[in-house]
gemmi code that builds the backbone of each chain (N, CA, C; Angstrom):
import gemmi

chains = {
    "A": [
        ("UNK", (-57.440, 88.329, 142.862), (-57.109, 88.685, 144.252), (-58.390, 88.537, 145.062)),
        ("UNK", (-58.388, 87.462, 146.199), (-59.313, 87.131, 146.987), (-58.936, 87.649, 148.278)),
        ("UNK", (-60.145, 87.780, 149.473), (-60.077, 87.872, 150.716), (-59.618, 86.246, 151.144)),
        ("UNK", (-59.555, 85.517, 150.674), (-59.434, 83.913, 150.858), (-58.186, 83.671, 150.995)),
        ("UNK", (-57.834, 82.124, 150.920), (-56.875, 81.716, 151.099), (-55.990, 81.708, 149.540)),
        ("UNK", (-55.300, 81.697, 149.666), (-53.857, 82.058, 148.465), (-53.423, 80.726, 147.766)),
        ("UNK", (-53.659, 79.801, 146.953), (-52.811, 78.765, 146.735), (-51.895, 78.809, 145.279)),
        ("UNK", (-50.673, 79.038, 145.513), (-49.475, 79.454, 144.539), (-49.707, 78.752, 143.168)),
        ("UNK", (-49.260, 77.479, 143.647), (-49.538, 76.816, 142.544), (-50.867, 76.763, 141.307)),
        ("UNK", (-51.863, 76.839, 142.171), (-52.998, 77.167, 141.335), (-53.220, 78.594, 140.718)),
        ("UNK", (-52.764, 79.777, 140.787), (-51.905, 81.107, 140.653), (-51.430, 80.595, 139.958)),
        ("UNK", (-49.830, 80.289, 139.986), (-49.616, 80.115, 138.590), (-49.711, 79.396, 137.443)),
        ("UNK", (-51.224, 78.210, 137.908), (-51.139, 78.011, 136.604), (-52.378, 78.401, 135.839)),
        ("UNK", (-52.505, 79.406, 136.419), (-53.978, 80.562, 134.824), (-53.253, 81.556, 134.265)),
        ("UNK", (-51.506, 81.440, 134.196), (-51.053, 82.000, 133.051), (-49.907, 81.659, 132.628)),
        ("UNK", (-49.272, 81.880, 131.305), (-47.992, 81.159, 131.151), (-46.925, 82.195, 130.431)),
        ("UNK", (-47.058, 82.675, 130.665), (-45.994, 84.012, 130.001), (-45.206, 84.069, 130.734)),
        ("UNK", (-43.995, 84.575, 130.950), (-42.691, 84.483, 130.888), (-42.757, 86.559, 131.560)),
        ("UNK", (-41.826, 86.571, 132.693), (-41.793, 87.609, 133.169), (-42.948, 89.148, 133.464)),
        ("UNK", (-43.636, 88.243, 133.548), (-44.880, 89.343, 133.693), (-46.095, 88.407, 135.125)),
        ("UNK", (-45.403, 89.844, 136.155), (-46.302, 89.374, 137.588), (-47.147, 89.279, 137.561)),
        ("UNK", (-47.459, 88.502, 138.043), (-49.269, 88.656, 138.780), (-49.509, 88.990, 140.006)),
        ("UNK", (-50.086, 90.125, 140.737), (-50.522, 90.243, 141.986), (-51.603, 89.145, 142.517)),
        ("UNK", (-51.364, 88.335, 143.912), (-52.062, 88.001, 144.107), (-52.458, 87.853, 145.331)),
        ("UNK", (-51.989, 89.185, 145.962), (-52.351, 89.921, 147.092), (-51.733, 90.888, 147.549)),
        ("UNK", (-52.212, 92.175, 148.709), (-51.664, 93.067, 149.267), (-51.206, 92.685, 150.412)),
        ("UNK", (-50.166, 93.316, 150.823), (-49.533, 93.616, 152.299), (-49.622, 94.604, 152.668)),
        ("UNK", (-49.841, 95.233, 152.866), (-50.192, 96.940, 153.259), (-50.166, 97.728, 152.012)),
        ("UNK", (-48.637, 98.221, 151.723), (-48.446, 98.982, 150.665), (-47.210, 97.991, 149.878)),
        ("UNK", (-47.661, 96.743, 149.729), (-46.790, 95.893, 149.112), (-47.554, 95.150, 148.266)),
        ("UNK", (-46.873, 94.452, 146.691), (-47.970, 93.802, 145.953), (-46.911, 92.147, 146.305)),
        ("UNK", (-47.688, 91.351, 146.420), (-47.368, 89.642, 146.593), (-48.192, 89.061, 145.626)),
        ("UNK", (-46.694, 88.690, 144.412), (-46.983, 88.323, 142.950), (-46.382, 86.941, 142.713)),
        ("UNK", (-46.521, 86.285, 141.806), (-46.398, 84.949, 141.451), (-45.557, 85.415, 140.172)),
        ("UNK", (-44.480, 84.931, 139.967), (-44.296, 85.071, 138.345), (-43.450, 83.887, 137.840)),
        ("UNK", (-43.556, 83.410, 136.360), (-42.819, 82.441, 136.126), (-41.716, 82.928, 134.988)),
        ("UNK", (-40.657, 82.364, 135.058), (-39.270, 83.405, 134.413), (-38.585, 81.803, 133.641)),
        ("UNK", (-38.555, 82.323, 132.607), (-37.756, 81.266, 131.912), (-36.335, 82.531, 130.431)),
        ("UNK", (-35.277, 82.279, 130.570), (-34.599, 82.893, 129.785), (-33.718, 84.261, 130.682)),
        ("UNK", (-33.158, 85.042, 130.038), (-32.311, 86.142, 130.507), (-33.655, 87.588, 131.026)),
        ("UNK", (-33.488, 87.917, 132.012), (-34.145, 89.307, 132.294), (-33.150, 90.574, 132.144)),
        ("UNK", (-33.938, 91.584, 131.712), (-32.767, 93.321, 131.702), (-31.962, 92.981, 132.764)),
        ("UNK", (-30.641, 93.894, 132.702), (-30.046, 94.456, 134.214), (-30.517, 95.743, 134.685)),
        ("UNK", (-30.989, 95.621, 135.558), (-31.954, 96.852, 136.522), (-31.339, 96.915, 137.998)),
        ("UNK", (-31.891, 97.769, 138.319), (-31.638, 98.194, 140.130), (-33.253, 98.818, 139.929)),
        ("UNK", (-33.146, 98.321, 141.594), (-34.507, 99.398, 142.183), (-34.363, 100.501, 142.923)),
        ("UNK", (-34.163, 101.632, 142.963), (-33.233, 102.894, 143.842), (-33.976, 103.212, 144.836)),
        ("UNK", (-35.218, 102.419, 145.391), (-35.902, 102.775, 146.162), (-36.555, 101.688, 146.843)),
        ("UNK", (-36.347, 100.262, 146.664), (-36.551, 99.587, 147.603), (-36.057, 98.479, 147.063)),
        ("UNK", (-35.693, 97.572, 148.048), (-35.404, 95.876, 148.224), (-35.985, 95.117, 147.230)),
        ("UNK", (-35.748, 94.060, 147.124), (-36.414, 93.595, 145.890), (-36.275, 91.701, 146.546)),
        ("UNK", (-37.396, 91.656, 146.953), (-37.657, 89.677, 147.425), (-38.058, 88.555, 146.392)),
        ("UNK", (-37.106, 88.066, 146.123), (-37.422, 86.540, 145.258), (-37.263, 85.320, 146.754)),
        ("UNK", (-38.218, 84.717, 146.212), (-38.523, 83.442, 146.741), (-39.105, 82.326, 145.774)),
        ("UNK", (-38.278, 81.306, 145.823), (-38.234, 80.135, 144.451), (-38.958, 78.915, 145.234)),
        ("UNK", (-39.935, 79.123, 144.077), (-41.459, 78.035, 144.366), (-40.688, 76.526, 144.036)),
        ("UNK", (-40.338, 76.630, 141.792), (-40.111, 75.778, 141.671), (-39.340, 76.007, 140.520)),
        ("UNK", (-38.216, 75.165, 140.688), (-36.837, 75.267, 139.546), (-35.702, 75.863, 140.168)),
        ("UNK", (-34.861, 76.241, 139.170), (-33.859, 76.809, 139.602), (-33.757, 78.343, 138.987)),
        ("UNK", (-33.016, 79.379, 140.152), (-32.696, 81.062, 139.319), (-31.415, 81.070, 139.839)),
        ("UNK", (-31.132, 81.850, 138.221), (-29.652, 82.882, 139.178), (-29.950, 83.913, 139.286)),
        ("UNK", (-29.441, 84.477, 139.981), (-29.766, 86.146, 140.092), (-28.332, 87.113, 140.179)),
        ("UNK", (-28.046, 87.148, 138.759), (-26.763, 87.675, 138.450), (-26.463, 89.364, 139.241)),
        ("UNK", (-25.328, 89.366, 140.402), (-25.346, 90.423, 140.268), (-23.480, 90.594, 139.781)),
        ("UNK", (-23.270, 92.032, 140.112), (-21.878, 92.393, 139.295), (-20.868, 91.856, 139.530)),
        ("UNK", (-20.684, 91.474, 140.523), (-19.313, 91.414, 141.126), (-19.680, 89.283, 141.646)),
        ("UNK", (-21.238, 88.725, 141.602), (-20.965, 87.389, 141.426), (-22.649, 86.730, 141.648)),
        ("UNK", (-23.073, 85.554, 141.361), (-24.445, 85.178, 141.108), (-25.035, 84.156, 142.334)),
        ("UNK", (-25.924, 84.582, 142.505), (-26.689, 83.935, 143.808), (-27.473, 82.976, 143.096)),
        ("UNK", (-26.989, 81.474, 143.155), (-28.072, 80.356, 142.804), (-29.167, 79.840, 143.843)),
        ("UNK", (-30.239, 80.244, 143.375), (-31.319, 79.674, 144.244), (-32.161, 78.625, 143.561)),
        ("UNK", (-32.725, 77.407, 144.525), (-33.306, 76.416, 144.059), (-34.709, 76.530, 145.124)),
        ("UNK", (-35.969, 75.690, 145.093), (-36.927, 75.859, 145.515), (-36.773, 75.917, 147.401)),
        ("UNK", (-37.789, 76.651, 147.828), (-37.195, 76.792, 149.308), (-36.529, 77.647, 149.922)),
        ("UNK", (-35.468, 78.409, 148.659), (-34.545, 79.437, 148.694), (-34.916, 80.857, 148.250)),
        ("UNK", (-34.644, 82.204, 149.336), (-34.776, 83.200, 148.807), (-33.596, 84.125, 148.731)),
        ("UNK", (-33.620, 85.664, 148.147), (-32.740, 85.965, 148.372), (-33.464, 87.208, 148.102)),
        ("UNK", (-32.510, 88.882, 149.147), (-33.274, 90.094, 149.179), (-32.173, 90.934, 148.776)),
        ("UNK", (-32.561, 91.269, 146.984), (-31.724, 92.267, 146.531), (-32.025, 93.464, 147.133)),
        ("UNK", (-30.146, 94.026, 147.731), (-30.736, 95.739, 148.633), (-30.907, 96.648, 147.339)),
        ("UNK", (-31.666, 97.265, 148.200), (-31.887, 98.777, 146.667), (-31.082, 99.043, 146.579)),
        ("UNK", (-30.762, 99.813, 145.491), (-30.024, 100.092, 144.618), (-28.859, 99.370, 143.628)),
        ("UNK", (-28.814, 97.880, 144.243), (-28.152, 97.198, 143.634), (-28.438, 96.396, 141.897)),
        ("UNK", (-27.328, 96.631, 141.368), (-27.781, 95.760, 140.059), (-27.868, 94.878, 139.700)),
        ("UNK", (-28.947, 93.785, 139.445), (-28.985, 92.894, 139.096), (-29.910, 91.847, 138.410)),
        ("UNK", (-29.983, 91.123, 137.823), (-30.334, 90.099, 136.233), (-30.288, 88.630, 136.648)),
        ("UNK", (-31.865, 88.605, 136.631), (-32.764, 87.252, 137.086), (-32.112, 86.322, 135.763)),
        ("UNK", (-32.123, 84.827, 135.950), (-31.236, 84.036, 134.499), (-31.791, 83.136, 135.025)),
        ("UNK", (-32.842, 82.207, 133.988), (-33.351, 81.127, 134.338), (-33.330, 80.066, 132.648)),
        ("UNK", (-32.338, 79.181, 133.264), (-32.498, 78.153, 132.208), (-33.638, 77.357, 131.667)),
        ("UNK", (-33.982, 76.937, 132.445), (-35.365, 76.323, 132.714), (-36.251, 77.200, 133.177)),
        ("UNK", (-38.003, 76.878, 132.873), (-38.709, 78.154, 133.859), (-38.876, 77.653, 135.113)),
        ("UNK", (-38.902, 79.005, 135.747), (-38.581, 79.001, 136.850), (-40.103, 79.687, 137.702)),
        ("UNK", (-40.461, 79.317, 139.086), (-41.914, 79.545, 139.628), (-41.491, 80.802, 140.227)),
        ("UNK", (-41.956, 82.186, 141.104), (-41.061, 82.817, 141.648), (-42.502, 83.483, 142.473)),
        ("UNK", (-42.036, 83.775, 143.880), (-43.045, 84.468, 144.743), (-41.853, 86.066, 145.039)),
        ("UNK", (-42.424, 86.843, 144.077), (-41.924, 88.141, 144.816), (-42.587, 88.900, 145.786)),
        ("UNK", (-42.202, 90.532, 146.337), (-42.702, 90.737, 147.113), (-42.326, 92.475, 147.022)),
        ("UNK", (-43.056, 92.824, 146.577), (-42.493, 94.328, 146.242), (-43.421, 95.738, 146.258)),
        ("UNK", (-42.919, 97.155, 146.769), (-43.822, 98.222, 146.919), (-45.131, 97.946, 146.177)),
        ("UNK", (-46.130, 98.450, 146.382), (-47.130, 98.428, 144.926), (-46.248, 99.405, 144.019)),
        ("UNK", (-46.911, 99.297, 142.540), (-46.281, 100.262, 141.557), (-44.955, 99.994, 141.557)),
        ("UNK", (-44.241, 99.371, 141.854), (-42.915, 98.916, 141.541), (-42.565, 98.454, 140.073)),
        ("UNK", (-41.819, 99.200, 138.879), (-41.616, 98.944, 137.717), (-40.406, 97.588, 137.739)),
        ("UNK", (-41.022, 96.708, 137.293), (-40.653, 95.217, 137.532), (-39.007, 95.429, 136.931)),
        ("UNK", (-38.801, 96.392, 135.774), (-37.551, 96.403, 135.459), (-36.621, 97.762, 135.535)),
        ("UNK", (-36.943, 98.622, 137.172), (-36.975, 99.173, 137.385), (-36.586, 100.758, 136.395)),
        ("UNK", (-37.780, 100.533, 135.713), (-37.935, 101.700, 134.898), (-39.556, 101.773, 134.064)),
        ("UNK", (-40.599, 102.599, 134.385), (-41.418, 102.625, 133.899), (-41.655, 102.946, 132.994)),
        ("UNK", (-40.858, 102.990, 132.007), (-41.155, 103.047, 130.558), (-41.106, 101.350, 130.192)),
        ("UNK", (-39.904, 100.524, 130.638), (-40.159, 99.492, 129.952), (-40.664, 98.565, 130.942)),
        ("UNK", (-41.375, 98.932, 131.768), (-41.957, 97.877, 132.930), (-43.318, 97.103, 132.526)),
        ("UNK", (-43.104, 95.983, 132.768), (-44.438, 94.826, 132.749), (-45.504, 95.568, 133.351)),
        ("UNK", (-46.434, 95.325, 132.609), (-48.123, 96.314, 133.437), (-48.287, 95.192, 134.313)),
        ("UNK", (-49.096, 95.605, 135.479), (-48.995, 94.880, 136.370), (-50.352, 94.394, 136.600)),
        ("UNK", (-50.513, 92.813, 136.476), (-51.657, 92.148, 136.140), (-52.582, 91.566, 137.502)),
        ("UNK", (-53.617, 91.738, 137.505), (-54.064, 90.139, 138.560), (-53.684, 88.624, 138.433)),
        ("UNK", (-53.637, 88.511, 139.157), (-54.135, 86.187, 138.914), (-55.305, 85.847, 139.743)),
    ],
    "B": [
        ("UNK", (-28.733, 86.191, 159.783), (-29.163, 86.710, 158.877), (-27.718, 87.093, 158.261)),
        ("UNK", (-27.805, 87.289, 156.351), (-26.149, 87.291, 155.766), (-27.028, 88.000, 154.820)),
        ("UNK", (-26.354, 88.438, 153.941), (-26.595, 88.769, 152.477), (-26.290, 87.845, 151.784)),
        ("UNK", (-26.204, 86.214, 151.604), (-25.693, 85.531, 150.616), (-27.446, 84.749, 150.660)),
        ("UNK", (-27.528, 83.606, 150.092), (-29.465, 83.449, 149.990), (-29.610, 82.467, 151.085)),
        ("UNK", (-31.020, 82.579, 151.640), (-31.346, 82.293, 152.723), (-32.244, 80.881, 151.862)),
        ("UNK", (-31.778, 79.558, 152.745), (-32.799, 78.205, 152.973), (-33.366, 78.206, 153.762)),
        ("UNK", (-34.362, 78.197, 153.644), (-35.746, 78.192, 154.474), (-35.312, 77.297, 155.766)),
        ("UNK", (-35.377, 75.863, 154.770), (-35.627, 74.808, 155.637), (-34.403, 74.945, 156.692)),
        ("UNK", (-33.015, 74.967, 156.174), (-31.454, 75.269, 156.575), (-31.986, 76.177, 157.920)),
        ("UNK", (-32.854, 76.990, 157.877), (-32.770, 78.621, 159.079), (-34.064, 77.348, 160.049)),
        ("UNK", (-34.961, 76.847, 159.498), (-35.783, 76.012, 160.629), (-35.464, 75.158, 160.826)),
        ("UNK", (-34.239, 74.415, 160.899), (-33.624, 73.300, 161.563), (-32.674, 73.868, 162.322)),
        ("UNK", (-32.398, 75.228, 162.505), (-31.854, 75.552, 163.319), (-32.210, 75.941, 165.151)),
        ("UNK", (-33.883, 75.428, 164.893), (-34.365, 76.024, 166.291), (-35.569, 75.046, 166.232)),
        ("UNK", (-36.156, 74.653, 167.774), (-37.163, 73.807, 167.618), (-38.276, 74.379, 168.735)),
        ("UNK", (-38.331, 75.157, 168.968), (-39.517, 76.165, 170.029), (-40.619, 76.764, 169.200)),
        ("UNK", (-41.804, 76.547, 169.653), (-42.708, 77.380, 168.925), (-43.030, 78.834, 169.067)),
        ("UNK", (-43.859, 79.068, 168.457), (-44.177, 80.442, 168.558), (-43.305, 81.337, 168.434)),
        ("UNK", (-41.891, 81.301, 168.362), (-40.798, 82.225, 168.081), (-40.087, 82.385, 167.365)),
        ("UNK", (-40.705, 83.124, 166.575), (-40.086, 83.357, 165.244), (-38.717, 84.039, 165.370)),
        ("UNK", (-37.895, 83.333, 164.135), (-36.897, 84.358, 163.747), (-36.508, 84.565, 162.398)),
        ("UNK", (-36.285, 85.687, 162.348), (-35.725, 86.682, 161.475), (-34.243, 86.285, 160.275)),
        ("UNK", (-35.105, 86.129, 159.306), (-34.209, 85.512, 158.234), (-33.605, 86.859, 157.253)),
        ("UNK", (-34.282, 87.628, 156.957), (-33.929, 88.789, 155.766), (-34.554, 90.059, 156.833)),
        ("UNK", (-34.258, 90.883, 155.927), (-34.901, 92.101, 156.309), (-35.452, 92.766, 154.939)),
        ("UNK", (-36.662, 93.107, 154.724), (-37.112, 93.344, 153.199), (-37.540, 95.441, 153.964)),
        ("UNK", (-36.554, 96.170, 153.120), (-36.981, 97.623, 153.748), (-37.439, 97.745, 155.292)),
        ("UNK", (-38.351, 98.000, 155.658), (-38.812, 98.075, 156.880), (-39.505, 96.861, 157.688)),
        ("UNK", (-39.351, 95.793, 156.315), (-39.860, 94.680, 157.192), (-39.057, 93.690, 157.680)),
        ("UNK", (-39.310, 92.400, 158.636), (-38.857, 91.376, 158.630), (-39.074, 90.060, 158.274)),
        ("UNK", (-38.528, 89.395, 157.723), (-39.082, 88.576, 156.692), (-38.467, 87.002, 158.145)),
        ("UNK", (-39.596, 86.037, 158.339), (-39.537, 85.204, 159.460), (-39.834, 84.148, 159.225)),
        ("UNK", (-39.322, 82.687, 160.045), (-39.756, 81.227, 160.404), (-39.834, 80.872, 161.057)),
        ("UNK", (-41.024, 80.327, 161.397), (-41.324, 79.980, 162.759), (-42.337, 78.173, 162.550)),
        ("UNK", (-41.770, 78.184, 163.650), (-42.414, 76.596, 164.038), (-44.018, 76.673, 164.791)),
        ("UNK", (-44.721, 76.207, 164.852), (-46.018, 76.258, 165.446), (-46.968, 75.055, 165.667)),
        ("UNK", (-46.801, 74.682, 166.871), (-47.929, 73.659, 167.069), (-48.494, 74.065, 168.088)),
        ("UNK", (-49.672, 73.596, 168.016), (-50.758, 74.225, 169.620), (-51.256, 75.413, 168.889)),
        ("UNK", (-52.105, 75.827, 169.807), (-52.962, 77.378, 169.634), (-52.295, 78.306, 170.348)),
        ("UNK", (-52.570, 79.360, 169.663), (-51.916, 80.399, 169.713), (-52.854, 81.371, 170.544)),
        ("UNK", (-52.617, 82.644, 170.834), (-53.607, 83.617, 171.643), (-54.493, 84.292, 170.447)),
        ("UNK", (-55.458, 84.578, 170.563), (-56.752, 85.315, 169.899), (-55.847, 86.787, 170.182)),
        ("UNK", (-55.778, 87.144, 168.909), (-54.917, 89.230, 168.639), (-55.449, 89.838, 167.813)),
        ("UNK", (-54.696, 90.827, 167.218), (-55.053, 91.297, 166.086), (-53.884, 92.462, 165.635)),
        ("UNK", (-53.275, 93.175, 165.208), (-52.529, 94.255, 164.869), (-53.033, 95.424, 164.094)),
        ("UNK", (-53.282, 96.640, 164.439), (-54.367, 97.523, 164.768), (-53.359, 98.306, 163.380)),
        ("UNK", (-52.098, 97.520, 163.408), (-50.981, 99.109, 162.478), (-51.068, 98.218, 160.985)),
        ("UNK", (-50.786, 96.711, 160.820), (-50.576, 96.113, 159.658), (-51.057, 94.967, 159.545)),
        ("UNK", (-51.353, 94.530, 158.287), (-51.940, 93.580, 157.476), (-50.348, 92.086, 158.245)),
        ("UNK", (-51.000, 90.726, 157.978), (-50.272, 89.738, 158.699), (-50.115, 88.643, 157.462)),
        ("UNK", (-49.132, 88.383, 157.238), (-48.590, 87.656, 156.089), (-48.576, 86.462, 156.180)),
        ("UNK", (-49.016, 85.273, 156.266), (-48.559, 83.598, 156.178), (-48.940, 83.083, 155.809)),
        ("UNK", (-47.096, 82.260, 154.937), (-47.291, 81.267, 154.125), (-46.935, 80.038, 154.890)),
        ("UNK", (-47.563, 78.670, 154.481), (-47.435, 77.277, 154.806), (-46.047, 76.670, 154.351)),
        ("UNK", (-45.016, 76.375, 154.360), (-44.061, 75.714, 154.118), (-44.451, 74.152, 154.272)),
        ("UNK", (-44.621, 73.778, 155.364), (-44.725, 72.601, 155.462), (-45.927, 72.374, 156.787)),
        ("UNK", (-46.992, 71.361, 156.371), (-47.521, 70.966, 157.527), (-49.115, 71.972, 157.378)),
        ("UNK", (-50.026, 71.942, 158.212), (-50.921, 72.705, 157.959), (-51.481, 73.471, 158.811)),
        ("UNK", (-52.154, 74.411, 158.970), (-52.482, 75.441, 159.600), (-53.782, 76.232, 159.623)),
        ("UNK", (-54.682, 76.275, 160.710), (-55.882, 77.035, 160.488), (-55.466, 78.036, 161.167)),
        ("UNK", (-55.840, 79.375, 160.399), (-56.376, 80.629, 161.002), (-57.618, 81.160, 161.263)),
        ("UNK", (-57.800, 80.943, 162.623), (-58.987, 80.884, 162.685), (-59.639, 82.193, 162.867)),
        ("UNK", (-60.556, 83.075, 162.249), (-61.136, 84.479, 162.400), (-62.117, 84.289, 163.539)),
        ("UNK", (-63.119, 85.181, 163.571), (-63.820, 85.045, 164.687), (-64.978, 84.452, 164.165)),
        ("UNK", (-65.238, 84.720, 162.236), (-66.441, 84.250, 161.260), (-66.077, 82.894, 160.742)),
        ("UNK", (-64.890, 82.847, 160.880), (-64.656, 81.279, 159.515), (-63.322, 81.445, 160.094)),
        ("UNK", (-62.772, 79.666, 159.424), (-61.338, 79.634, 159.787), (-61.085, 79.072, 158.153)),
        ("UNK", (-59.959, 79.815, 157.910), (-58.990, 79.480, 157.087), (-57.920, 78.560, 157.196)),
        ("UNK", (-57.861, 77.208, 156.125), (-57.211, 76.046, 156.486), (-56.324, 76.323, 155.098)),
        ("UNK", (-55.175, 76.258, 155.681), (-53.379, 76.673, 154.670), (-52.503, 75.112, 154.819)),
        ("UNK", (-52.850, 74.508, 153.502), (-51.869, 73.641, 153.249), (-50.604, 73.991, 152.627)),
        ("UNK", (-49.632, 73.514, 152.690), (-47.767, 73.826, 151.631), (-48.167, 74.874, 150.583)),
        ("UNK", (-47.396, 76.009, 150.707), (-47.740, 76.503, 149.220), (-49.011, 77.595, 149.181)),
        ("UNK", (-49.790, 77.338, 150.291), (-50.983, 77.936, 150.871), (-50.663, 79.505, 151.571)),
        ("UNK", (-51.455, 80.525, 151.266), (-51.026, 82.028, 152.145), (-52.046, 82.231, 152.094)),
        ("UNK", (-52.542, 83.424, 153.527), (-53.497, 84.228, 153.708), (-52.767, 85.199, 154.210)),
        ("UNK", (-53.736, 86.418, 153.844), (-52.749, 87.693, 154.818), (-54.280, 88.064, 155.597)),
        ("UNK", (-53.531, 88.258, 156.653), (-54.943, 88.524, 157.952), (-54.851, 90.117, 157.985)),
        ("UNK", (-56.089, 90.874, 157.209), (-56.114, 92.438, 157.372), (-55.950, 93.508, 158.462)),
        ("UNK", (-55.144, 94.222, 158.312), (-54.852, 94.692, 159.725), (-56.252, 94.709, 160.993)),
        ("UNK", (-56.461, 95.219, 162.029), (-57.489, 95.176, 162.815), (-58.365, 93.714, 162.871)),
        ("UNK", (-57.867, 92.813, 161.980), (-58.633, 91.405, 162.598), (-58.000, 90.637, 163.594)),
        ("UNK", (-58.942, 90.291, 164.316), (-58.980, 89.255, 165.125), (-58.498, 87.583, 164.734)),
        ("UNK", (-57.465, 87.140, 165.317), (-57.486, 86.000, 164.645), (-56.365, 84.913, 165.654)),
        ("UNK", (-56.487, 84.298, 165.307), (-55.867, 82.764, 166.049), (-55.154, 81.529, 165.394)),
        ("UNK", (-54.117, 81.316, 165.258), (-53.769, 80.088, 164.694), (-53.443, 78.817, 165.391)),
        ("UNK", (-53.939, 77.730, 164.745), (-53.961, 76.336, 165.648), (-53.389, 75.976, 164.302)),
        ("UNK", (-52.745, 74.504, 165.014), (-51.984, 73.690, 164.053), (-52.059, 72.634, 164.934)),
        ("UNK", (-52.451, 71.418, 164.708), (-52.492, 70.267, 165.634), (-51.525, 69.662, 165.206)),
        ("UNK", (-50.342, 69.392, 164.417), (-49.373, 68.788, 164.207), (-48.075, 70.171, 163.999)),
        ("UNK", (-47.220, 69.838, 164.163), (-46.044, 70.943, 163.833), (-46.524, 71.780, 162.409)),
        ("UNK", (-46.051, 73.292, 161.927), (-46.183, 73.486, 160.856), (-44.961, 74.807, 160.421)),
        ("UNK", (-44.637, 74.537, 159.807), (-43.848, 75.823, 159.540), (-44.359, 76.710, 158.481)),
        ("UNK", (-43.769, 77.858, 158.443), (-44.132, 79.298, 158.059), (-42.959, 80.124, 158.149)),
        ("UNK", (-43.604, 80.845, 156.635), (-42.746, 82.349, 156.668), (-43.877, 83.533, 156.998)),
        ("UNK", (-43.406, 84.074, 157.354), (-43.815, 85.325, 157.951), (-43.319, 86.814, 157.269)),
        ("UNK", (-44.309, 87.938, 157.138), (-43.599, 89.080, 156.937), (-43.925, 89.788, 157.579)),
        ("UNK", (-43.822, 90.619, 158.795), (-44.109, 92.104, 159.399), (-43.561, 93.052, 159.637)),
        ("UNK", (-43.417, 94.321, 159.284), (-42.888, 95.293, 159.781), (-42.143, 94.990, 161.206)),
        ("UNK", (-40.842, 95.165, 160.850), (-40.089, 95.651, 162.320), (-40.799, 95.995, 163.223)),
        ("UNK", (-40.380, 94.848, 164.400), (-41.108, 95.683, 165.818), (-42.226, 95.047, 165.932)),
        ("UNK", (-42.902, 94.771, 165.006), (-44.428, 94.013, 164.956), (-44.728, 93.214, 166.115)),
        ("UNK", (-45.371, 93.375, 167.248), (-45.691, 92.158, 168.218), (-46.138, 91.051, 168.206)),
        ("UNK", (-45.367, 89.909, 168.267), (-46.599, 88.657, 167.695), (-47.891, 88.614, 168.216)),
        ("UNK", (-47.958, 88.785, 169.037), (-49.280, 88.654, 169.698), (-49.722, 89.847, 169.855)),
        ("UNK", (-49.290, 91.079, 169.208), (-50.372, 92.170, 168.998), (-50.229, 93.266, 170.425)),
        ("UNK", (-49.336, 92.652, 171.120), (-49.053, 93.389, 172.411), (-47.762, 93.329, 172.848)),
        ("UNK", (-47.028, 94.909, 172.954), (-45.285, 94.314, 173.219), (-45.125, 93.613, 174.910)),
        ("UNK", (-46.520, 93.771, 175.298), (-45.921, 93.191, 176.378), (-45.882, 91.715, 176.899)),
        ("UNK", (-46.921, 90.905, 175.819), (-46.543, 89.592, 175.624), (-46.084, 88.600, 174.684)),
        ("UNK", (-45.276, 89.665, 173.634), (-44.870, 89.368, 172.424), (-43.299, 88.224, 172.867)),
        ("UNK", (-43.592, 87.321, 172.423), (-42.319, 86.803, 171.505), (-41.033, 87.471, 171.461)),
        ("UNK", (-39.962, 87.713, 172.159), (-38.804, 88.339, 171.652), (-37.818, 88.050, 169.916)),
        ("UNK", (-37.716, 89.191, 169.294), (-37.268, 88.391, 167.893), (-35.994, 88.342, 168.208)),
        ("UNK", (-36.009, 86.600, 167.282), (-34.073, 86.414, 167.571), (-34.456, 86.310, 165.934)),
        ("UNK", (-32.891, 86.212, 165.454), (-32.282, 86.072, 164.603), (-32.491, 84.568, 164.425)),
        ("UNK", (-31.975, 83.793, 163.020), (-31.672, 82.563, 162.699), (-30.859, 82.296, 162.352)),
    ],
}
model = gemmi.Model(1)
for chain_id, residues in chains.items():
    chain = gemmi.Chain(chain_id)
    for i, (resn, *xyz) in enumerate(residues, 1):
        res = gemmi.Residue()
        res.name, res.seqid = resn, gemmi.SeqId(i, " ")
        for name, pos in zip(("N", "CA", "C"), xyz):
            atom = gemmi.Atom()
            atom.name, atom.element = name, gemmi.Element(name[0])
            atom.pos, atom.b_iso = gemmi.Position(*pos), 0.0
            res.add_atom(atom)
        chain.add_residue(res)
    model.add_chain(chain)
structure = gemmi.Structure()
structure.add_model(model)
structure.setup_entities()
């Protein structure tokens, strides 16, 4: 995390793991993370705030209950809190989220991704 | 603005004026925005929050009052709350934007930008 300029792509590529963010900057009291998602994620809700995907590169679904939002690069979509729902990426997928700081990625801090730099 | 997923590009072909952003999502208390920009912009700053932008397409200096920051595609800086700053773009450029509701573009409601929708 720099005072500088931000470039995504170069972010994500100093790591390659599979569902685990990287912060790679603040918004006030918000962390702006890079993550790359390949395979099925938990079903979670966040009961306390929104939850922003924005697709760098590939394709996501973002399964929720009742039907699945396909997004391709260019495309975002803002799960409301409290809703449930399960990121599904066939291929990996690039992803710019955008979420409280301390936000347990699978909204539960027992089994939540520690939350890394890039 | 819908709850089904938002195309970037789809919401900026819908308007061709600069400097006026509109309002694609709403992320909690913020508004999540695209806006078109060519020409210079007014020298501001926002005294309450940190200033979010990413490059979509085209390029963009933000210029501080010490150094200017040059944002190609893919490119973000967030301008810390209380700075001073300016953006020029000598060719068209688009951008997403995030600020808190209400946020003045220009740092003053009384020569702010009215937000529309997209």
């Amino acid at each position: 995390m720099d005072s500088n300029k931000i470039n995504l792509s170069e972010k994500l590529a100093t790591f390659s793991d599979y569902f685990a963010p990287r912060t790679v900057a603040r918004l006030n009291e918000y962390d702006v993370m890079v993550v790359k998602v390949k395979g099925e994620f938990v079903w979670h809700k966040h009961d306390e705030t929104d939850d922003f995907f924005l697709v760098l590169k590939g394709k996501l679904d973002i399964q929720l209950r009742e039907r699945t939002v396909s997004l391709g690069p260019g495309e975002m979509f803002i799960v409301p809190k409290g809703v449930e729902h399960r990121p599904v990426a066939e291929e990996e997928v690039h992803l710019l989220l955008i979420e409280p700081t301390g936000t347990p990625n699978t909204g539960d801090a027992k089994t939540a991704a520690p939350r890394k730099l890039a």
